[in-house]
Every structure is written in structure tokens, then in C-alpha cells.
C-alpha positions as CSV (number, residue, x, y, z in Angstrom):
1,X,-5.2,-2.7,-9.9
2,X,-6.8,-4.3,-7.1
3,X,-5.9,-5.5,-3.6
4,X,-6.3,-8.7,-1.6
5,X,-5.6,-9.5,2.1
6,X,-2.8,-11.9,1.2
7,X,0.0,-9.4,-0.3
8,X,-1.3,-5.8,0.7
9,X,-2.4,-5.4,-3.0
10,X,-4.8,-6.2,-5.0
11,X,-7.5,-7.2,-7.2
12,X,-3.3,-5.9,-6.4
13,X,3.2,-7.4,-2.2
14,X,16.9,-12.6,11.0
15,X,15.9,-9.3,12.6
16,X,18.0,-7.3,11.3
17,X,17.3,-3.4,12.3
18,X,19.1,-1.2,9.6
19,X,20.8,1.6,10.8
20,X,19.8,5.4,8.9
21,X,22.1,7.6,7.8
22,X,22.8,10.7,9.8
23,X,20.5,12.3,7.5
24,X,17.6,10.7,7.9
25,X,18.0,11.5,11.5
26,X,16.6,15.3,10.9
27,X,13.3,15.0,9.7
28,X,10.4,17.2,11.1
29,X,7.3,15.4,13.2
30,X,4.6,15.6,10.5
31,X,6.5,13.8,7.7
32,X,5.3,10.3,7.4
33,X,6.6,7.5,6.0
34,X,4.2,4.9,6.4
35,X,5.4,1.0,6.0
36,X,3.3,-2.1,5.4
37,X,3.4,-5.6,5.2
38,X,1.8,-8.9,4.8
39,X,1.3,-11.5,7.5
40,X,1.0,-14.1,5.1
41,X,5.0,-13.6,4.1
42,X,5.8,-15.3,7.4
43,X,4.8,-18.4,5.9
44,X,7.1,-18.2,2.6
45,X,9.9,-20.7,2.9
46,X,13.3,-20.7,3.7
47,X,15.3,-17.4,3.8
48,X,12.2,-15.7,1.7
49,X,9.9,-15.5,5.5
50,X,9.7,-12.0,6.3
51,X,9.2,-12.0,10.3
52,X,7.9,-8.8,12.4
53,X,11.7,-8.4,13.2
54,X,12.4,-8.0,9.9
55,X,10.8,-4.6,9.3
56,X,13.5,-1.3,9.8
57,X,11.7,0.6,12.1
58,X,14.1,3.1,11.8
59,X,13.1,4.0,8.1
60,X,9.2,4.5,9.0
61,X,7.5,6.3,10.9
62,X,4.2,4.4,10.8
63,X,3.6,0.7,10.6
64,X,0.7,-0.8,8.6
65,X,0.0,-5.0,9.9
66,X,-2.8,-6.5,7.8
67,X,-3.2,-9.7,9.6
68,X,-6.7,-8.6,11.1
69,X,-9.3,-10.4,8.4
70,X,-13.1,-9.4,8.9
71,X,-16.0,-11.5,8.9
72,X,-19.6,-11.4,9.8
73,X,-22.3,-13.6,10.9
74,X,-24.9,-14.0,8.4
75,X,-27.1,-16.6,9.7
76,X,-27.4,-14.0,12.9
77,X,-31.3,-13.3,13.1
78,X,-30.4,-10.5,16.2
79,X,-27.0,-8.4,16.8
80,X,-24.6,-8.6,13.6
81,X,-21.9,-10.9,15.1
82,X,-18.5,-9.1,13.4
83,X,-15.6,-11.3,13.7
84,X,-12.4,-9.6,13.6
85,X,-10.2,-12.6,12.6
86,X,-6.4,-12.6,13.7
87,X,-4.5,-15.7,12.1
88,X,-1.5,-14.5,14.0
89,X,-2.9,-14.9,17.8
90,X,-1.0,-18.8,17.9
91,X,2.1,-17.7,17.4
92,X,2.0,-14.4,18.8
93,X,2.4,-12.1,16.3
94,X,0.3,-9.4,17.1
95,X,2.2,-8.8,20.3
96,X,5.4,-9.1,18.5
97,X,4.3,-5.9,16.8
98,X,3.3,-4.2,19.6
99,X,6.8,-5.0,21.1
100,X,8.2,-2.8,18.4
101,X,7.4,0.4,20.1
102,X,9.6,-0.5,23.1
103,X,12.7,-0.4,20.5
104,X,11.5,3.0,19.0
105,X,8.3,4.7,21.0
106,X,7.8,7.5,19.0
107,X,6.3,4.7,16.1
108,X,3.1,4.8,15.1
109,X,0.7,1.4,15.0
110,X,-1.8,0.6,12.4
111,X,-3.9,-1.9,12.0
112,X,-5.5,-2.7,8.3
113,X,-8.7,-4.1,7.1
114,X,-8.5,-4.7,3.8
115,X,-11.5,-6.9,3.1
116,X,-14.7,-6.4,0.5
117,X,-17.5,-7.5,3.7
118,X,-16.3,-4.0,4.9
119,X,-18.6,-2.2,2.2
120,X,-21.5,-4.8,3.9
121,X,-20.3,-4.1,7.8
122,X,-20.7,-0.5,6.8
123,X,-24.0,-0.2,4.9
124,X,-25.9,-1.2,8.3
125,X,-26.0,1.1,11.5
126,X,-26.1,-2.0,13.6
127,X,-23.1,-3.7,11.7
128,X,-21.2,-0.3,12.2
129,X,-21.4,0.1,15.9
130,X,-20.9,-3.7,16.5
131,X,-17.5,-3.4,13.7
132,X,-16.5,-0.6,15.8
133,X,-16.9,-1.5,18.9
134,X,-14.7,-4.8,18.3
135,X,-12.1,-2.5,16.8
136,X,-12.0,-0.1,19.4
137,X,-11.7,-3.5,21.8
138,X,-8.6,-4.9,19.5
139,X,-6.6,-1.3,19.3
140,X,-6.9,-0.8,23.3
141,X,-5.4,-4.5,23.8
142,X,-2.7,-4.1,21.6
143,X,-1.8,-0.5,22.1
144,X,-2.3,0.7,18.8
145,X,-2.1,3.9,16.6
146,X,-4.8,3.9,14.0
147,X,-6.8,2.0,11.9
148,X,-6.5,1.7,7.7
149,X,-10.0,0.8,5.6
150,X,-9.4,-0.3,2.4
151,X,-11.5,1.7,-0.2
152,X,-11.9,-0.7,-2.8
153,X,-14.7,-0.7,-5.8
154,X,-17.5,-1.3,-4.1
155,X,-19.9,0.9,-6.1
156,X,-20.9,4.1,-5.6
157,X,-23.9,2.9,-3.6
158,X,-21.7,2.0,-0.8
159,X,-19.8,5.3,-0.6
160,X,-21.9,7.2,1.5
161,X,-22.0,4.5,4.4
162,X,-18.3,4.3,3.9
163,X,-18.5,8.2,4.7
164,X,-20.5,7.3,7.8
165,X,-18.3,4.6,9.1
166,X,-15.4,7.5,8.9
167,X,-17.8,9.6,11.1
168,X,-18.6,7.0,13.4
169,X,-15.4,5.7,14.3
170,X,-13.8,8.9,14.9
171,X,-16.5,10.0,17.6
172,X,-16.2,6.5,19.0
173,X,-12.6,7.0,19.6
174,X,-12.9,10.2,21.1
175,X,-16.1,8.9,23.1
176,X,-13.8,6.0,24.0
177,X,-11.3,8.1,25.1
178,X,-8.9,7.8,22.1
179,X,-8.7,11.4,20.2
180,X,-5.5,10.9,19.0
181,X,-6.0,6.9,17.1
182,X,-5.9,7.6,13.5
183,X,-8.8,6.9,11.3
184,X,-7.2,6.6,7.4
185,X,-8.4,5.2,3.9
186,X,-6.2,3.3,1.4
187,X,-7.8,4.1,-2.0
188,X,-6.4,4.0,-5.5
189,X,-5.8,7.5,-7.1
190,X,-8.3,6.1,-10.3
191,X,-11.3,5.3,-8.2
192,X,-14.5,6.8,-9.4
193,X,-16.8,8.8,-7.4
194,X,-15.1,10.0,-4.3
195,X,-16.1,12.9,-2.6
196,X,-12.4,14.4,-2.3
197,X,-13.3,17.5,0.3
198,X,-15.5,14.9,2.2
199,X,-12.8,12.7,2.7
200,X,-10.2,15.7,3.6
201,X,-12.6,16.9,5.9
202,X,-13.8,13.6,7.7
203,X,-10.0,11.6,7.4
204,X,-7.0,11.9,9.4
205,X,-5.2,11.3,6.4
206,X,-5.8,9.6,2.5
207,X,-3.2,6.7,1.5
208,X,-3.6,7.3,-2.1
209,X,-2.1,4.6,-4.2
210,X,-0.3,6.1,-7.2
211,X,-0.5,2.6,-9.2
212,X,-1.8,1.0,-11.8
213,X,-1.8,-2.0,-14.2
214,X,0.2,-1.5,-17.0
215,X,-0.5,-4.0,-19.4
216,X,1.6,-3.7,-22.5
217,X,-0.2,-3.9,-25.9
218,X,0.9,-4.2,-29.7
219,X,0.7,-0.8,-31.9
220,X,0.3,-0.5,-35.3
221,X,3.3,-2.2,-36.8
222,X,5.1,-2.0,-33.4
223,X,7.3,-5.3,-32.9
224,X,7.2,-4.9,-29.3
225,X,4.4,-3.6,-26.7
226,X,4.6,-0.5,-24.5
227,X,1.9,0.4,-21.6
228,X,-0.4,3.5,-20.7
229,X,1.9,5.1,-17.3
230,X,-1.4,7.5,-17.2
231,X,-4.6,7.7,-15.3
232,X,-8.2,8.3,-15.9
233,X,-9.4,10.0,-12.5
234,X,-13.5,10.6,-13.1
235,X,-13.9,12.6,-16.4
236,X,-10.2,13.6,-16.5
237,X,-8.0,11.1,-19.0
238,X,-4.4,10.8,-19.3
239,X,-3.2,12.5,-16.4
240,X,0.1,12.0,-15.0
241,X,0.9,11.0,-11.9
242,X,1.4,14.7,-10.6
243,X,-1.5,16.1,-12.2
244,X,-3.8,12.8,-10.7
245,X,-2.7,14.2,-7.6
246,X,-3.2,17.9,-8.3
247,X,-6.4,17.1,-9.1
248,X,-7.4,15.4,-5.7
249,X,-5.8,18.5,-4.1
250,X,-7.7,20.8,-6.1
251,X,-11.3,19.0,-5.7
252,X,-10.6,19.8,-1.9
253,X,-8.8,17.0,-0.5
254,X,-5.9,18.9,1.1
255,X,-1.7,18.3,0.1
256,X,-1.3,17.7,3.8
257,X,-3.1,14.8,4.4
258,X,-2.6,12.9,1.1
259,X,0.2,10.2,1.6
260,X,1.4,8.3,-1.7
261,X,1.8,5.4,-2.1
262,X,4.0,3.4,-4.0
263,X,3.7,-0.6,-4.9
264,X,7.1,-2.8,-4.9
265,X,5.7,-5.7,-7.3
266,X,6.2,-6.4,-11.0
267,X,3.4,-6.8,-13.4
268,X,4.9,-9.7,-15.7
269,X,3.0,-10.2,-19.1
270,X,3.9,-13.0,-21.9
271,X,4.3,-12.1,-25.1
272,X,3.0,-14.5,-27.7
273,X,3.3,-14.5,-31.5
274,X,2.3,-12.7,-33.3
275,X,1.3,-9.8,-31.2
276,X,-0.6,-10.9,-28.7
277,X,-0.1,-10.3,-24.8
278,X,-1.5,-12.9,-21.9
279,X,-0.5,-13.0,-17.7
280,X,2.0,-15.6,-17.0
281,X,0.1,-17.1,-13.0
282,X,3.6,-18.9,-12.4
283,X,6.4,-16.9,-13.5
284,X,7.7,-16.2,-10.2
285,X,7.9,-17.7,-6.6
286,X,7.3,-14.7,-4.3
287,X,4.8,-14.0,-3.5
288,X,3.6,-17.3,-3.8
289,X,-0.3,-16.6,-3.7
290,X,-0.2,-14.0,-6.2
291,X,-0.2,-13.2,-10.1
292,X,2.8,-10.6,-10.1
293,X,6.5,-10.7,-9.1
294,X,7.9,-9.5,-5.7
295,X,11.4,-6.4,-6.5
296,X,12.8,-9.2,-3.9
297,X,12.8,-11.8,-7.1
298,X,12.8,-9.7,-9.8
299,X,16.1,-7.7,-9.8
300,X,17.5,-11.6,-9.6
301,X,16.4,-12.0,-12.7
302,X,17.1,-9.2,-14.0
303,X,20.2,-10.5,-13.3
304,X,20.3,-13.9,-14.3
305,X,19.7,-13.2,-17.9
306,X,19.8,-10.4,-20.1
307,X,16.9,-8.0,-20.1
308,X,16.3,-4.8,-21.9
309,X,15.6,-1.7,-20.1
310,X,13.3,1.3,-21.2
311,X,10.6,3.1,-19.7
312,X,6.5,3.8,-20.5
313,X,6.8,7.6,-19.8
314,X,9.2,10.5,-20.1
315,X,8.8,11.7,-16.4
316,X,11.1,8.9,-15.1
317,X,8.2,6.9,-12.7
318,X,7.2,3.9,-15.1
319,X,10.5,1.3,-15.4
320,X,9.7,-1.7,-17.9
321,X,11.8,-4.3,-19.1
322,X,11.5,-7.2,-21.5
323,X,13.4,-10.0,-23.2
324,X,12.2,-12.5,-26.1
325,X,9.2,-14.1,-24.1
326,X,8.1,-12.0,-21.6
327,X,7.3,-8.1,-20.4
328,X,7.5,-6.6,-17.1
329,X,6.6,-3.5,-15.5
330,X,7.8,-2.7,-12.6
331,X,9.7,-0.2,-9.5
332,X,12.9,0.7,-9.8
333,X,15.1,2.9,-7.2
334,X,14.8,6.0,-9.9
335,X,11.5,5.4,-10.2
336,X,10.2,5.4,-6.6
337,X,12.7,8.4,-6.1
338,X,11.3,10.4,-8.3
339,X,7.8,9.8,-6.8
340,X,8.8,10.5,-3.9
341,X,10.4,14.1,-5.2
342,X,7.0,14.7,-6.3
343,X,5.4,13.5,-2.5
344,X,8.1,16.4,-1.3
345,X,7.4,18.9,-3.7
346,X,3.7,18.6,-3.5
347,X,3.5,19.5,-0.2
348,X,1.9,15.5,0.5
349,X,2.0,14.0,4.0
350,X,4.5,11.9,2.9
351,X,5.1,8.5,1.7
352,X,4.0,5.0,1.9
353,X,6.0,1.7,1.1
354,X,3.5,-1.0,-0.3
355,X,5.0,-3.6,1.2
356,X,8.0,-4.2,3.2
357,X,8.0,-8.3,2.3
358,X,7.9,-7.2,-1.5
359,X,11.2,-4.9,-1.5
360,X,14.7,-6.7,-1.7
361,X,14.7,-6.8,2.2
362,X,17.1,-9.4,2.1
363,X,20.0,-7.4,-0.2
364,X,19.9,-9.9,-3.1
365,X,21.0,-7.4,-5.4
366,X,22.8,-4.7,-3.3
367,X,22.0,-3.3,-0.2
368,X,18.8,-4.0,1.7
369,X,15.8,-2.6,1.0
370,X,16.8,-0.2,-2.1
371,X,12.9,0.6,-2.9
372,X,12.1,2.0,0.9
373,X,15.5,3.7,1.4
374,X,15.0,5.5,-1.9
375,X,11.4,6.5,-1.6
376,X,11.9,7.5,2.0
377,X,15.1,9.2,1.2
378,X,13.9,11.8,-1.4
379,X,10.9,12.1,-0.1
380,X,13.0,13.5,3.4
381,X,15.2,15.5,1.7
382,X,12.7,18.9,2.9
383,X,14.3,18.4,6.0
384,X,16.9,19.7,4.5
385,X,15.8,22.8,2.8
């Protein structure tokens, strides 16, 4: 799975504040639930817009914007120009975000970079300092938290700059007077060639993505397809999502700052006679830009017509469901839950929503936001113990 700047996943999703149960109201400092969204769900139509006043603040702990883009000068003979690109600045939205720790100040601010020219900003010491110095200039302005890189598969040439970029910015920050802004990774739990004890070592914390496409395909005289719920993490195959992350844990990247996270979309497939299996690019409506479904638009029509229901694993984390034509994989509130049991019972950081604007955050089917509440909900329950 892969992510893009458009949905908050890739080559991979008014204002109404909900109010918590009493329960949620215990929770100790150091659990995180981290939330993220997508600027470019302002721009959906009608009742679908998710706004900044449309995120429960009183469900996370940590907010994730991605609406910075980055961009570099090429045709620059001299200093690297780096271009941190904010779409939002017309209408305001950055300082609508920053507005949201005068409703709860003990929220935490993040802002995300989730674009390939980081691998390229990176590999350069020039690029680094100058990519760093406009971020440092951007999180002062707007008051915020922490920043998020996007780890994607660059190649295992561009790891080690990566690494150095980590260094960098946290002795900038400290340098700059910041010791406490957050430097984190968002990295998929399959990618090849980390360095897990680096990362633990160098990282505030790892957003590891516990996700992957499930493609359904045809057995042997099967009549309908199932999908792999397993992952291949470097020479390891077929690990479940607990042992993927016991594996991180024991290659040095410590249970305490690993935060999981979980995707809200729907991978919907086409199935074709006879057996065959292709990507439908327009079965659903939102997201608009991208080649999945939204939990917003799928439980609808889950609703609408009649669906089967099953699942691609015995350990309750991989919900499917199909009818004559077409195949989906997708989150369910069991399924989240039960990752989030594992988040708990691992000892992990805590949680992280992949994205806000994906969940049902308008209570088409039920109550609002049924992904976040469950994720966040039995992830908190050590609060308890």
C-alpha cells in the first residue's frame, strides 16, 4: 500500500465537538492517540466537506494536518530554494488549526510532509539545512507540536540521508530553542531495510502503519476469492499483525515509541468471470481523487444492498465483504478494536486514526465516528487496569 498527499494514504483516506464518555476522561499522559486528516476533504461537496471544526479533539491527543506540500527549485544553480507549499493560507486554514489548542491546550500539533522530493531534499546537506530551516520557520509561526516525514520506498540508497535528516532536525530544534517539538516517521510495517534500533534511538516516536493491500485472488476450484491478511517484513513471511510488530520491537525499535496505525478506507476489487479479479477507479464517490472507498460511503452500501460478510484471518483484524460483482476489504469497529487490544497489550505508544475525513464522521450509519471511538476506546482501556 502506498500513500499520496491527497487522502493521507497511499501509493494508499458543522463543527460538531463530540463529547467522551466519562471513561475516556482517565487516561494517563503518555498514551497517544494520534488523529489525521486530509486538507483536500474540505473541497468534497455538499455535506461530505470535512472542515478543521470537524475533527473531535476530545478523542485525540495529537493532530496530524497534511496540507504542507514540498517542493524544490531545480533550476537553482546556488542555495536549494525549498518551498514548503500551504494551499490552505487563502482561506485560513492553517490558523484554524492552530485555534484548536485554545478549545483543548493540552493538544498536540503536527504538521506532515508526505511527499517523494523528501528522499531528494534529504540526500543533500545543503537541501537539509535549507528544508529545515523553512520548517523550523513554519512550526514557530503557527505554534506547533511536531513534525511527521513520510517514509515511503525510496530505495535503500536514500535511507541513510533519511537517518540524517532525523539527526539534523532534532539538534536544530533544540539549537532553535525547541527541545520538546516532536520529530516522527510514518512508515509502513512491510518496508524493507530499516534500521529498527536506529530509528528507536534517533525518533521521538515510529507511526507504523499496520496495513496492507489485500487483493483477493481465485484458488484452486475456489468460486470466490479470499486475500493474504499477512505480512512479509525483510526475510520474515506470513507474519501476523502482532508478530510484524514483535518483530520491530525485537530488532530494537522499542514498544514505547511504536504508534499503530490503522487505515479507515476500503480496498474494492471487481470480480470478473471466470475468476479473474481487476480495481474498479469509480466505484465510489469519496474520496473523490482516489482508487478506494472512504468507511464514510461504504457502510451505506453495505446498507443499501445485500452483502456477505466474512473475514481473511482467524484473529478478527481483516473484515471483507462481497456480493455478485464486486469484493471489498475493509475496517470494521471489531476490527480496529481488536487492533487496538493488541496497541494496549503490546505495550505500543498508542494509536493512530488514518484519517479523520475517511471514518463515518457524519453518523451515516450510527453514531459518529465508530472507527476512531473504537480504536481509541480499546486501545484506553489500560487506564483502567
Amino acid at each position: 500500500m502506498g500513500w499520496d498527499d491527497t487522502a493521507g494514504l497511499a501509493p494508499m483516506f458543522a463543527g460538531v465537538v463530540l463529547i467522551v464518555l466519562a471513561v475516556f476522561n482517565v487516561f494517563v499522559e503518555a498514551e497517544r492517540v494520534v488523529c489525521s486528516f486530509s486538507s483536500s476533504a474540505a473541497d468534497r461537496t455538499g455535506e461530505y466537506a470535512f472542515e478543521i471544526t470537524d475533527i473531535p479533539i476530545s478523542l485525540c491527543t495529537h493532530i496530524v494536518y497534511d496540507s504542507l506540500q514540498l517542493a524544490i527549485d531545480v533550476h537553482s544553480n546556488d542555495t536549494p530554494n525549498i518551498l514548503l507549499v500551504n494551499p490552505d493560507v487563502a482561506v485560513g486554514g492553517w490558523r484554524k488549526f492552530a485555534a484548536l489548542k485554545s478549545i483543548k491546550p493540552e493538544l498536540k500539533l503536527l504538521i506532515s510532509i508526505r511527499n517523494p522530493l523528501i528522499a531528494q531534499a534529504a540526500s543533500e546537506s545543503d537541501q537539509r539545512k535549507a528544508l529545515i530551516e523553512v520548517l523550523i520557520e513554519y512550526m514557530a509561526d503557527y505554534k506547533l507540536d511536531g513534525v511527521e516525514l513520510f517514509w515511503g520506498g525510496y530505495g535503500i540508497q536514500s535511507e541513510h540521508s533519511l537517518y540524517l535528516l532525523v539527526e539534523e532536525l532534532k539538534s536544530s530544534f533544540r539549537a532553535a530553542g525547541h527541545p520538546t517539538w516532536e520529530v516522527t516517521i510514518l512508515v509502513e510495517i512491510d518496508h524493507e531495510g530499516i534500521d529498527h534500533a536506529r530509528l528507536g534511538r534517533l525518533l521521538d516516536f515510529v507511526h507504523v502503519v499496520g496495513a496492507g493491500e489485500r487483493k483477493p485472488k481465485y484458488g484452486n476450484n475456489s468460486t470466490m476469492p479470499s486475500a493474504n491478511a499477512l505480512f512479509d517484513v525483510d526475510d520474515q513471511t506470513n507474519m501476523t499483525l502482532n508478530d510484524a510488530l514483535q518483530y520491530w520491537i525485537d530488532k530494537g525499535c522499542p514498544a514505547d515509541k511504536i504508534v499503530l496505525g490503522v487505515v479507515f478506507i476500503a480496498q474494492v476489487f471487481q470480480l470478473k468471470k471466470p475468476n479473474t479479479v481487476k480495481t474498479p477507479m469509480t466505484y465510489c464517490t469519496v474520496p473523490e481523487e482516489g482508487p478506494f472507498c472512504a468507511y464514510i460511503e461504504m457502510c451505506q452500501k453495505f446498507n443499501e444492498s445485500d452483502w456477505t460478510m466474512g473475514w481473511d484471518d482467524t484473529e478478527g483484524m481483516a473484515p471483507h465483504a462481497f456480493q455478485t460483482d464486486y469484493w471489498a476489504a475493509y475496517e470494521n469497529e471489531a476490527s480496529v478494536g481488536r487492533k487496538g487490544e493488541i496497541a494496549r497489550e503490546k505495550g505500543l505508544a498508542g494509536v493512530y486514526a488514518v484519517a479523520l475525513d475517511l471514518d463515518d464522521y457524519r453518523g451515516k450509519c450510527g453514531p459518529a465516528y465508530p472507527l476512531l471511538k473504537s480504536l481509541c476506546g480499546s486501545y484506553r482501556q489500560k487506564a483502567n487496569n
